[in-house]
C-alpha positions in Angstrom: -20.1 -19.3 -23.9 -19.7 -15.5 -23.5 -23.4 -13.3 -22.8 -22.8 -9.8 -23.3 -25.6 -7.8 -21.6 -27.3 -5.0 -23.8 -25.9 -1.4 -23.7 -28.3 0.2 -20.8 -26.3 3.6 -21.2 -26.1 3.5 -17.5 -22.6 4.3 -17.2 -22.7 7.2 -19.5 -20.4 9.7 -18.4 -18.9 8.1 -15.5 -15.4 7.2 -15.7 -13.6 3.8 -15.1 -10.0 4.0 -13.9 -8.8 0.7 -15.1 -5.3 -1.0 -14.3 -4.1 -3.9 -16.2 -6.6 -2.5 -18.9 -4.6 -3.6 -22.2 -5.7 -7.5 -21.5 -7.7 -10.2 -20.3 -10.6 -9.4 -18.2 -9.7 -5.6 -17.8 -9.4 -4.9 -21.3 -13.2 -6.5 -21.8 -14.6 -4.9 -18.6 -13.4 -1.2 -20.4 -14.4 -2.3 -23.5 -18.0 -2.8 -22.5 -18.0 -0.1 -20.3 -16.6 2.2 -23.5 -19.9 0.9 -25.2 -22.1 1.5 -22.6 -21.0 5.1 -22.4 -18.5 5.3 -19.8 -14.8 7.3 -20.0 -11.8 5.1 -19.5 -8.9 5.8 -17.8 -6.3 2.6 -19.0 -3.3 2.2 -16.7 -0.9 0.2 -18.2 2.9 -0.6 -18.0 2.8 -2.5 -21.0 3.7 -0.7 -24.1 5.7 -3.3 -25.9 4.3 -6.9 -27.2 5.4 -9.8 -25.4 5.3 -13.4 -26.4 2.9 -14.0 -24.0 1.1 -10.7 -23.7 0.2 -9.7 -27.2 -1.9 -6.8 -26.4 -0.3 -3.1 -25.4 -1.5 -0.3 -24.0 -1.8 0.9 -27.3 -4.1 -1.9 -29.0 -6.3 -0.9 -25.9 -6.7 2.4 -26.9 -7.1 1.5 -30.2 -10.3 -1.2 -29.4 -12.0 1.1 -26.7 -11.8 4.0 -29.0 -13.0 1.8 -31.8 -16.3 1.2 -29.5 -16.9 4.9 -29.1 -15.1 5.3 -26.1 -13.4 8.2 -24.9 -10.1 7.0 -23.3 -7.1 8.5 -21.3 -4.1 6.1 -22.0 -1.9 6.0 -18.8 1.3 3.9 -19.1 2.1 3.4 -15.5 4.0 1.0 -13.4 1.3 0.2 -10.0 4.0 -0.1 -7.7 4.7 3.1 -7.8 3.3 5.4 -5.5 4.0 8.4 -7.4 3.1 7.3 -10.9 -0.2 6.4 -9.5 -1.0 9.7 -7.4 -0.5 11.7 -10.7 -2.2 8.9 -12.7 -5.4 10.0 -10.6 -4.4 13.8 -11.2 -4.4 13.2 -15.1 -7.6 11.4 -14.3 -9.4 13.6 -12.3 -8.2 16.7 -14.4 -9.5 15.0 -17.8 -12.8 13.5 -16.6 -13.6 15.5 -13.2 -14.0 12.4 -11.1 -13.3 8.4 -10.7 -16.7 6.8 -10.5 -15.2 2.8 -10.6 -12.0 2.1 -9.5 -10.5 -1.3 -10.8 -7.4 -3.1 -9.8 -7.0 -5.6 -12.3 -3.4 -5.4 -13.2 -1.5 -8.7 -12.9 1.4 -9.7 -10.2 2.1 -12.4 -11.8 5.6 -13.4 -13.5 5.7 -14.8 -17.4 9.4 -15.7 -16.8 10.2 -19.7 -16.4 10.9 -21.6 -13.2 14.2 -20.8 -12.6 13.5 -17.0 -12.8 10.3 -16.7 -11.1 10.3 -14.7 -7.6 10.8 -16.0 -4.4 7.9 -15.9 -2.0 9.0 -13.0 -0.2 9.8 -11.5 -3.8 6.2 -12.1 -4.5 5.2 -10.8 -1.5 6.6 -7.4 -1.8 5.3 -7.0 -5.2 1.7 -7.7 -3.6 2.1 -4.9 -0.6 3.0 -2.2 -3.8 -0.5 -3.1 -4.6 -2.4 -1.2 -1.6 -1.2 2.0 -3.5 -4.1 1.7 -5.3 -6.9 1.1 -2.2 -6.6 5.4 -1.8 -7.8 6.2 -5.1 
């Protein structure tokens, strides 16, 4: 069983910088933040529906929008540097400042056995993730 806590307005007017924000845990952690009054910022590469991944950047927007939230959509791909340096320009210039930073995007592979990464594959996709530690 899911317990929402109550709306404390709290988190009105900060903003949460969100990757991975179109599903799972991300996409409810900005959705309750949107209630509660905070700004998201979504990063997302997905823009297209996948068999396994039904929700897009846009559905995000969409839902957190829906709640009252004020949202700037970001389709980005967290492994790269650059994207992400003027993903937290976009950011900063919309909302001023990044009060919660959350990494939530997902490494992992949705291909089958045969196609998922080697070790060291996987590994190299886990060090483009310390881009994010400087935001």
């Amino acid at each position: 069983m899911i317990v929402m806590l109550s709306n404390t307005g709290k988190l009105a007017g900060c903003t949460h910088f969100i990757t991975g924000a179109s599903h799972d845990i991300s996409k409810t952690t900005g959705l309750k933040a949107a209630k509660d009054g905070a700004n998201i910022v979504i990063a997302v590469k997905t823009t297209h529906v996948h068999p396994k991944l039904l929700d897009t950047i846009y559905t995000a927007i969409e839902e957190t929008e829906a709640v009252g939230g004020k949202v700037l959509p970001c389709v980005v791909d967290k492994r790269d540097e650059e994207q992400i340096s003027n993903t937290v320009k976009k950011a900063v210039e919309k909302f001023e400042v990044i009060d919660i930073p959350m990494n939530n995007a997902s490494a992992g592979s949705l291909t089958n056995t045969l196609e998922t990464p080697t070790k060291s594959e996987f590994d190299e996709e886990s060090e483009h993730q310390r881009h994010l530690a400087y935001i």
